[in-house]
C-alpha positions in Angstrom: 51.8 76.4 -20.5 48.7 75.4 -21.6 45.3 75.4 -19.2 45.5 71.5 -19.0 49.1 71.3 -17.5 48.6 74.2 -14.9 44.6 75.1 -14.1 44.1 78.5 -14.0 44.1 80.5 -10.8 40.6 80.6 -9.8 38.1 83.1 -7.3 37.3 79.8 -5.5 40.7 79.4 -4.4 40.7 82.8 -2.1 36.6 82.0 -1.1 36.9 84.0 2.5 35.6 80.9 4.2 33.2 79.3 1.5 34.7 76.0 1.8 32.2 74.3 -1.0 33.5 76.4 -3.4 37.2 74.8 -2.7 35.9 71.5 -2.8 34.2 72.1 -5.5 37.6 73.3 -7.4 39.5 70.3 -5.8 37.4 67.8 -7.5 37.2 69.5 -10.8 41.1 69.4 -10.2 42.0 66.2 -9.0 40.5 64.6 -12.2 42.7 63.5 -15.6 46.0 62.2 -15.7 47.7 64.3 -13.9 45.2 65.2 -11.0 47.6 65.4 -7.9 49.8 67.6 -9.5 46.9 69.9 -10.1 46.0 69.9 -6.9 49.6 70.3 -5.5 50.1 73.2 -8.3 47.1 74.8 -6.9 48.1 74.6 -3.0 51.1 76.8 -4.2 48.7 79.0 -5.6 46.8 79.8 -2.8 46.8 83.2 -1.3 45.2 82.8 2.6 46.1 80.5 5.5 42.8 79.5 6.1 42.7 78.7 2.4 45.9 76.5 1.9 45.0 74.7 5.5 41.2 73.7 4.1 43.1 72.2 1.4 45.7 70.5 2.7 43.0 68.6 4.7 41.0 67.7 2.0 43.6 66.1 0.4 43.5 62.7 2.8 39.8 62.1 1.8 40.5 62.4 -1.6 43.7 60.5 -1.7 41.8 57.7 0.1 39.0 57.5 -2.7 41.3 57.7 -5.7 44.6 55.6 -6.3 47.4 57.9 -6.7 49.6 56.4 -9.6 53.4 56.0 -8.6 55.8 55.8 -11.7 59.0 54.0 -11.4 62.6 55.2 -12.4 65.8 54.2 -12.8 68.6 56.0 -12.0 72.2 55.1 -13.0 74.8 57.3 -11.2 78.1 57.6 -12.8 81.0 57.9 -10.2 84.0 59.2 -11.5 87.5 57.9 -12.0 89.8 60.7 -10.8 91.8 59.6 -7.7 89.9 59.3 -4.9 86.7 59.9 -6.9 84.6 57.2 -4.6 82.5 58.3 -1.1 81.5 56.6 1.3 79.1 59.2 2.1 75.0 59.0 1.9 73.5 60.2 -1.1 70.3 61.9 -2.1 68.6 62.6 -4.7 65.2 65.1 -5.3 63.8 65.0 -9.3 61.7 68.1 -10.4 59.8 68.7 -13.6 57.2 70.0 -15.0 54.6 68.7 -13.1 56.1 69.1 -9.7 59.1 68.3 -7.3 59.7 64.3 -5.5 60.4 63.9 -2.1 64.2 63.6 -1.5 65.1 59.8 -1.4 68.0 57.8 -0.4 70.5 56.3 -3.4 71.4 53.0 -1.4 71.9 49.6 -2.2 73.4 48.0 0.7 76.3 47.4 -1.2 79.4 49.0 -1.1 77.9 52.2 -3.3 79.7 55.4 -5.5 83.0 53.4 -6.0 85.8 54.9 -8.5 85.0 54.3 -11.7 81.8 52.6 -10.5 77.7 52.5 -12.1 75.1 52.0 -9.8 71.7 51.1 -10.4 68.6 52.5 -8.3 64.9 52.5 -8.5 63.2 55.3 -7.1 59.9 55.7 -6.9 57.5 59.1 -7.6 54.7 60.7 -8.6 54.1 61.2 -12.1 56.9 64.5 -12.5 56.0 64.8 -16.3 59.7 65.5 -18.3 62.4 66.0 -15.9 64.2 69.0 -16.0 66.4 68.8 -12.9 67.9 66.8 -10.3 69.0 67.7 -6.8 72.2 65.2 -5.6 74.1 65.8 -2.3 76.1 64.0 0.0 76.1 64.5 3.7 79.8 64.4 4.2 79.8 61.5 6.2 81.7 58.5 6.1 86.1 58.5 6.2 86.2 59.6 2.6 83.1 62.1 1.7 84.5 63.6 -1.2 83.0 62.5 -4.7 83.5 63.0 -8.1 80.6 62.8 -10.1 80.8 62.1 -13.4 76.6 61.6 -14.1 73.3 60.9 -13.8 70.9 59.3 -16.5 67.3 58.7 -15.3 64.9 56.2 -17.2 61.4 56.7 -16.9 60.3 52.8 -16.8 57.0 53.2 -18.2 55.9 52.4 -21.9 57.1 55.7 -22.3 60.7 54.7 -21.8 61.8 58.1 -21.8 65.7 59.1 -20.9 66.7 62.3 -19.4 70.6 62.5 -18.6 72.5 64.8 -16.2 75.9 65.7 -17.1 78.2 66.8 -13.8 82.3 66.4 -14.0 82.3 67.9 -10.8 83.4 67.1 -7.1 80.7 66.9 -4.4 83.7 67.7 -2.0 84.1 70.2 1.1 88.0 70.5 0.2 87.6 70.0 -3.5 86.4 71.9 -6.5 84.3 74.9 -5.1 83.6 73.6 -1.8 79.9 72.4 -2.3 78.3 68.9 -1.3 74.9 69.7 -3.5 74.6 69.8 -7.1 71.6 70.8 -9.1 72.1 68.9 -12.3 70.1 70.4 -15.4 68.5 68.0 -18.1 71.5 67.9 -21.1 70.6 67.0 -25.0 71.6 64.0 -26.6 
């Protein structure tokens, strides 16, 4: 990891009270590319109470000054074709990579969704994650038929970048199928 992906733990962040000194840090932070990543990277980072809760409120004001870039990707689900392999269950999905986790969000269409056989299509919205290099996707084993096969994932950063990250499963999101699990954490495959 280099010093620009992940800023280097810093006396400023455990300042026993000297607030400037954290602001100070924040702003140094918060600039570049990837600035709230940085600043989220360092919240994990710091060791006090006080600390963390001097940061998390200075986050707001700086959020408020500086627009927050949102990048935009689509996400093609794979149901498979085994019997039954359809859910009528809600989905959700949670992307991590390198620079940080996105919020868990809701795979719905308002169609009829995660049919046998079926692809579906959905934009999901995040900060800037940097390469993906996992996925979180669970069911809540509701519906009449909660079960679900799925066969995977492929994720298209929709960007100039274009870039593709795809998520092999063959596996059943299934209470009485398979091992029993609703959740899957999917790791990045090669292609």
């Amino acid at each position: 990891m280099t010093t620009a992906e992940h800023p280097p733990r810093g006396p400023a962040m455990d300042t026993n009270g000297n607030w400037d000194d954290v602001a100070t840090e924040l702003g140094k932070i918060y600039g570049g590319e990837h600035g709230q990543q940085r600043i989220l990277n360092r919240m994990l980072t710091v060791q006090s109470a006080a600390a963390r809760t001097a940061v998390r409120d200075a986050l707001p004001a700086l959020a408020s000054t500086h627009a927050i870039p949102e990048i935009r990707y689509r996400v093609i689900v794979q149901t498979g074709t085994a019997d039954g392999a359809g859910t009528d269950a809600n989905i959700y999905l949670t992307l991590h990579g390198a620079y940080g986790t996105s919020r868990e969000q809701t795979l719905d269409t308002f169609r009829d969704d995660f049919e046998n056989g079926a692809t579906d299509v959905f934009a999901v919205n995040s900060a800037d994650l940097g390469d993906l290099d996992w996925i979180r996707i669970r069911h809540d084993n509701s519906g009449s038929r909660p079960g679900w096969f799925l066969d995977s994932v492929l994720i298209t950063r929709e960007d100039s970048t274009s870039r593709e990250w795809f998520f092999p499963c063959g596996r059943w999101l299934a209470v009485d199928s398979d091992d029993g699990q609703i959740s899957r954490v999917l790791y990045v495959a090669q292609r």
